[in-house]
N, C-alpha and C positions, 0 to 999 in steps of 0.2 A: 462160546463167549459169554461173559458176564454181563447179564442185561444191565442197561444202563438208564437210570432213573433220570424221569426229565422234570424234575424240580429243580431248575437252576440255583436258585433261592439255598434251598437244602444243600442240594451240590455245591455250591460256594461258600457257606460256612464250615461245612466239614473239611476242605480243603484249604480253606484261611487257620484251623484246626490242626492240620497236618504238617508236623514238624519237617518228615522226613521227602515230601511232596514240596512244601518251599524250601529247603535245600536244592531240593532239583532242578525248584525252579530259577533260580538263581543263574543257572547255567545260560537264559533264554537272553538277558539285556547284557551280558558275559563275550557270550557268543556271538546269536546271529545278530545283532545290531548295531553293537562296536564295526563287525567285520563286514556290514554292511555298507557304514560310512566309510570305510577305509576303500573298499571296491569303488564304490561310486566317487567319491573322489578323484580316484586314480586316473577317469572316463569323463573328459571334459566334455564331448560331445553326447552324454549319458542322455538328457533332459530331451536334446533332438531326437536320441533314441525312442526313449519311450514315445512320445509324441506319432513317431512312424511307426511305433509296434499297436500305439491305439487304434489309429488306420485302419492297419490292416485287418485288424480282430474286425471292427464296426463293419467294414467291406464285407467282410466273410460271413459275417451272423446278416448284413442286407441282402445278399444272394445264398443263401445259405443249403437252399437247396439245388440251385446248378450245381452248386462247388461238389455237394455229396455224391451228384447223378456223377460228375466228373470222374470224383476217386473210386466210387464202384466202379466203373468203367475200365480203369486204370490196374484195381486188384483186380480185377476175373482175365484183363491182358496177359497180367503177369502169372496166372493160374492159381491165384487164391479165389477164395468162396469170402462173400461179403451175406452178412446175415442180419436184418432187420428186426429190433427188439421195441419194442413200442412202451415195455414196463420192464421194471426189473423183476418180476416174475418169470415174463416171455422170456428177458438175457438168462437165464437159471437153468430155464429148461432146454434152451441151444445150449448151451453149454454142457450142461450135464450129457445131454444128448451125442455131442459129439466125441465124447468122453468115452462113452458107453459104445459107440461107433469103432472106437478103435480101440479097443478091448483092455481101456486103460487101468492100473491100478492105483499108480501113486503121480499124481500131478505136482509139477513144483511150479511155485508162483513170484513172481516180483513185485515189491510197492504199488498197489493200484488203488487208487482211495474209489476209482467207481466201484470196484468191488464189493469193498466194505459197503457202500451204501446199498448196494444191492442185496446184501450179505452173500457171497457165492460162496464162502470156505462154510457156511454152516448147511447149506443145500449140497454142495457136494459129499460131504460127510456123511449128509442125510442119504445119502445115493448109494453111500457105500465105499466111496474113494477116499484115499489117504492124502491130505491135502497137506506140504509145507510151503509155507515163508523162506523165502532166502534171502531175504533182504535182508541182515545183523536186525536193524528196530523193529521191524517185522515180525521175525523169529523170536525176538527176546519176549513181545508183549503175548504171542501166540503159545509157549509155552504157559505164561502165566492166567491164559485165557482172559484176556483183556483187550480190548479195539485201542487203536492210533489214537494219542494226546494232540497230537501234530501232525502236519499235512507235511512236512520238510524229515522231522524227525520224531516220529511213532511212539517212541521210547522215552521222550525227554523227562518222561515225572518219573525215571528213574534214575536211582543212583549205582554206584557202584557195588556196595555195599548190598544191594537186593539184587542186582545181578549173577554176582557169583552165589549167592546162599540160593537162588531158582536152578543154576549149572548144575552145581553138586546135588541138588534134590531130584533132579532133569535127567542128567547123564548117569548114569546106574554105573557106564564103564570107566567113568571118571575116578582118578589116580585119588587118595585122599591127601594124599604131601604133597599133588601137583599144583605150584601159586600163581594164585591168578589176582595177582595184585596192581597189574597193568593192564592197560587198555589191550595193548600187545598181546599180552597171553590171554586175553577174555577174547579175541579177535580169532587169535588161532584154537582154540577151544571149540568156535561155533565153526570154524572151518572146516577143522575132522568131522562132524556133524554131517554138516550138508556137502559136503564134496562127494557123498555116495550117494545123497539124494538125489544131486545132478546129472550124476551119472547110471540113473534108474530110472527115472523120473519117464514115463511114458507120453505126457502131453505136458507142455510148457506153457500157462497165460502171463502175461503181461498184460500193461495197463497203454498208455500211448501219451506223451505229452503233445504232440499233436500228429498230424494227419495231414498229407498233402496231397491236393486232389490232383497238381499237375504229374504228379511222377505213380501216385498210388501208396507212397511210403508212411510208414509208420515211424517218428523219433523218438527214442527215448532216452532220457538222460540220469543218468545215474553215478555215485561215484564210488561203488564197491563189483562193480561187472555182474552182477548174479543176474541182471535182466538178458544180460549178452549169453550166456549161460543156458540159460531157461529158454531161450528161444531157438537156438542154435544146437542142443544137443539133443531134446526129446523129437521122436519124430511127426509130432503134431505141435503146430502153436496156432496161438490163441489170442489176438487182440483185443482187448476189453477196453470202448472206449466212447464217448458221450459223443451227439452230433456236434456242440459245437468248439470240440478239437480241431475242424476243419481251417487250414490257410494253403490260400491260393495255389504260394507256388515256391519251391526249395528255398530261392531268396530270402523269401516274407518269413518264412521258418528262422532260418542264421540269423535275421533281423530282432523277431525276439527272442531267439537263444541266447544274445549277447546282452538284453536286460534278466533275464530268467535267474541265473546263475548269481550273477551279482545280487540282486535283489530277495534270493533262496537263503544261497549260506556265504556269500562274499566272494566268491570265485570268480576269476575272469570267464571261464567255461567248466562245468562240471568233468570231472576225469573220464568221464565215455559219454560221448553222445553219439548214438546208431540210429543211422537211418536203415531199414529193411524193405523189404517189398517181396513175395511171394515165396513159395518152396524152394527147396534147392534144385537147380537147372544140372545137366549133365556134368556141364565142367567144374563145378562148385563141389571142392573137398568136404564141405558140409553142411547142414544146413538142414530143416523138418522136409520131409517128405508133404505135410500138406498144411495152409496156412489158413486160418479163420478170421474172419474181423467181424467182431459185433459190436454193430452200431444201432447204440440205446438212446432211445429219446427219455421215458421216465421224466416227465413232466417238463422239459428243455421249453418243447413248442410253445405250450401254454406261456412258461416264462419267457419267451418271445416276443409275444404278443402281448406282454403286459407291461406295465410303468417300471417295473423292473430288470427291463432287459438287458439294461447295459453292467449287470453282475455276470453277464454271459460272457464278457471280454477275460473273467479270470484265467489268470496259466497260472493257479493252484503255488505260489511262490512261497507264501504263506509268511510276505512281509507284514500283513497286515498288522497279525497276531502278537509278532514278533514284538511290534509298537505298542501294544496296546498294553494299558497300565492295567485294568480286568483283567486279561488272557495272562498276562504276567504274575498275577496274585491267588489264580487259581487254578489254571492251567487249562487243558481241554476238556477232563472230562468231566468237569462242572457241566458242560452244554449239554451234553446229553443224549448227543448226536453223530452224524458223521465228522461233521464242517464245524471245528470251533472258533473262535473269535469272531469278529465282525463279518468275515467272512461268511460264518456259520448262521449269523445274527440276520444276516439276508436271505441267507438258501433256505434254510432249515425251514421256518416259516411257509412257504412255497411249496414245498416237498409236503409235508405235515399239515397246512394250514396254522393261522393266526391261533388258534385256539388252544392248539397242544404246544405250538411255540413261542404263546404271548412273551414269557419272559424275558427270549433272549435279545429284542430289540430294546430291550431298556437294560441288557448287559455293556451298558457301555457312558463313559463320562463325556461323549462327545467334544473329548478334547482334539480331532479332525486329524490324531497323527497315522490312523489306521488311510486315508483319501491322500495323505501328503505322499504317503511312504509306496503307493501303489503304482505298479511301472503302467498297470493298462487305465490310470487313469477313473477309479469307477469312484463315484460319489457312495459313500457306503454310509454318511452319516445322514444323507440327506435319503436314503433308502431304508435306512432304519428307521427315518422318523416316519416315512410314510408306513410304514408295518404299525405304529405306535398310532399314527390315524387311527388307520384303520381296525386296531385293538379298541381305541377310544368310540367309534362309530357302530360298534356291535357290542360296542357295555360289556366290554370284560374289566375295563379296570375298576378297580375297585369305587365305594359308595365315596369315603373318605378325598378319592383322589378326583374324583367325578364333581365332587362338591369344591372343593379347591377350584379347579380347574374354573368354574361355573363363579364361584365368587370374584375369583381374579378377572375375567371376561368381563362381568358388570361394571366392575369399575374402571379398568383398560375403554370401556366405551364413553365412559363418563367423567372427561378432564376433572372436570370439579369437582367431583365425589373422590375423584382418586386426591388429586392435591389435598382436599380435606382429611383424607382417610391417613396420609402419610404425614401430615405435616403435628398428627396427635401419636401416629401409631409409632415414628422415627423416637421421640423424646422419651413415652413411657419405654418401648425397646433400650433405650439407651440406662434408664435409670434403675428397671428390674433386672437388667443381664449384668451389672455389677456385681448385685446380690445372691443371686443364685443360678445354678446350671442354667444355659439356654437349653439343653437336650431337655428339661421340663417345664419352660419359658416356652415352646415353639412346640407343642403338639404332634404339626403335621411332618414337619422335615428332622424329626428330633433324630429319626436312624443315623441322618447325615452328620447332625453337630454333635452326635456322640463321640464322635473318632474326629472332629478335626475342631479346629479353633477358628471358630466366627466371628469376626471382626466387628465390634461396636460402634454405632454410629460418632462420627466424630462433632460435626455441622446440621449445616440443614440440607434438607433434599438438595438435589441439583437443580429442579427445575427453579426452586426459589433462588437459589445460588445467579441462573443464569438470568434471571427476573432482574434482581437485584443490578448486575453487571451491565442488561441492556439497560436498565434506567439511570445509571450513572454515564455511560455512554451519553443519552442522551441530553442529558443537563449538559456535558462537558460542551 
């Protein structure tokens, strides 16, 4: 994989730069968000939904460890092996481990974003094993050796146009007359592909959209089947999946599956959703001979126990993103990370610390459509701004903005000084930004009024406005 640079800053002007990247991105207010209002619409009772999928998530992360003892309990009834990963280190080496157990060579994989954070395709490799994507955006970005834009759709800062020119570069056996000018024939293209990987493939992981401790099942939702595939034809599988995938009970599952979908890509339910639970039993025509489930903490606990815990309620829908006017202008791999948008803007931080992630909580214009749009409810603007404290309290922001901040504070405390300060600084503002650019008028925020149009004072302050108002009141 292509390291990816965590200078948001950098990454988002070379992407605001990138002609053929905002074309792609286009696809994102096109698609999932048109087709989002259109789904939610259709679901009057959507709003009670989510409300009862908030619930249950909060329930689950407050008991969180009965609910685990529960589904271990549940997999070893049903005869899988439940394997405890404390870092994504420890998930790497079970994994490769049990790989190596069953004298595997070629592992095939489905959409796992814990994966990627863990990185297990670049540690398996490193083992020795041939690792495929069968996911279509998966496989696409993995040929080009590139990580997921998106938590929904991997692929999306691609076009079409770079698709087929990676195929034909890709595919050695590929016809050169044969057109792949539809979606259609790029579709069946990657299907000749992996339809023998599936059918070689020695161990199958997958990832798990959640986990239910009453039955011991693993769901997964998908809408191209290569998860149903991958788990169902190699004779080992492999659950990869964070503790807090945990809910109660099958119910509580179908409860947010029915916002998950809508809130993803506009579907009333995604085209497969499987629930599994252990090996294949006698009478079952198919199925792995032996099932694994690892369950990684990788910093969960800590975020548990912190003022951030309720980013723990995400099922990874990746409405947030979808919203957000940033994510939409430069896509994911501006971040730098696993988790881009807002979403990213909370984790990444946590996983990394404030230090290597300052930027990404001030990737965002806090216009709150990222908190409105979200079915589990998480405050994401008000958990960015505490990453943005907290950045401000260990002196990373800069001298410039540290000074600001410090200036505005003195006066905010001092009615009088501020009325004095505005009631000279409104006039001269008004009489100089006639004359010349405010981007050279305004020093500190000039990045911002370079690109947009700042409105010149028209009156006086408000408070004098309202001054004026009650004393007319009063005579009246």
């Amino acid at each position: 994989m292509k390291p990816l640079s965590h200078k948001f800053r950098e990454n988002a002007g070379k992407a605001l730069d990138n002609p053929t990247l905002q074309t792609a991105l286009k696809n994102v207010p096109e698609g999932f968000v048109a087709k989002r209002a259109k789904a939610r619409s259709k679901l009057p009772e959507f709003d009670a939904l989510t409300e009862q999928a908030q619930q249950i998530k909060s329930h689950a992360l407050a008991y969180l460890d009965l609910y685990l003892e529960a589904y271990e309990k549940q997999v070893k009834a049903s005869g899988g092996h439940v394997h405890w990963a404390g870092s994504g280190t420890d998930a790497c080496n079970i994994i490769s481990g049990i790989c190596r157990d069953a004298g595997a060579r070629l592992v095939a994989k489905s959409k796992s974003m814990v994966t990627e954070e863990i990185a297990l395709n670049a540690h398996l490799e490193a083992s020795g094993f041939e690792v495929i994507e069968t996911d279509l955006g998966e496989y696409l970005i993995q040929i080009r050796g590139e990580v997921p834009s998106h938590i929904i759709g991997p692929a999306i800062h691609l076009t079409k146009e770079q698709i087929v020119d990676d195929f034909r570069r890709i595919h050695v056996d590929l016809p050169t007359d044969r057109v792949l000018d539809e979606p259609e024939s790029i579709v069946n293209e990657a299907r000749l592909i992996l339809r023998d990987k599936f059918l070689n493939a020695d161990v199958g992981i997958t990832g798990a959209n959640f986990l239910v401790a009453e039955t011991g099942a693993a769901v997964i939702v998908t809408n191209e089947g290569n998860a149903d595939l991958v788990q169902t034809l190699p004779e080992v599988h492999i659950v990869v999946a964070t503790i807090e995938k945990i809910v109660p009970t099958t119910e509580d599952a179908t409860t947010i599956l029915r916002v998950l979908a809508r809130s993803a890509t506009g579907q009333e339910i995604s085209t497969y959703t499987t629930f599994t639970s252990g090996p294949r039993r006698e009478s079952d025509p198919d199925g792995p001979r032996e099932t694994h489930v690892i369950l990684i903490d990788n910093g969960r606990t800590e975020l548990l126990a912190s003022e951030f815990h309720e980013v723990l309620r995400c099922i990874r829908c990746g409405a947030c993103m979808n919203h957000c006017p940033v994510y939409q202008s430069v896509g994911g791999h501006a971040y730098g990370w696993t988790y881009p948008g807002p979403i990213g803007a909370v984790l990444t931080p946590s996983h990394v610390g404030i230090r290597e992630g300052y930027h990404l909580p001030h990737a965002s214009s806090f216009c709150g459509a990222c908190e409105e749009v979200c079915p589990m409810g998480i405050p994401l603007p008000a958990l960015m701004r505490r990453w943005r404290n907290r950045a401000y309290g260990e002196g990373l922001t800069s001298l410039r903005q540290r000074l600001a901040m410090k200036t505005w504070l003195w006066f905010a405390k001092r009615p009088r000084a501020y009325h004095f300060a505005t009631s000279i600084f409104i006039p001269v503002f008004r009489m100089v930004g006639r004359r010349e650019r405010l981007a050279r008028f305004l020093p500190l925020p000039k990045g911002w009024v370079r690109h947009r149009a700042f409105p010149l004072p028209e009156g006086s302050t408000f408070q004098r406005q309202w001054k004026r108002r009650r004393a007319g009141e009063v005579q009246q």
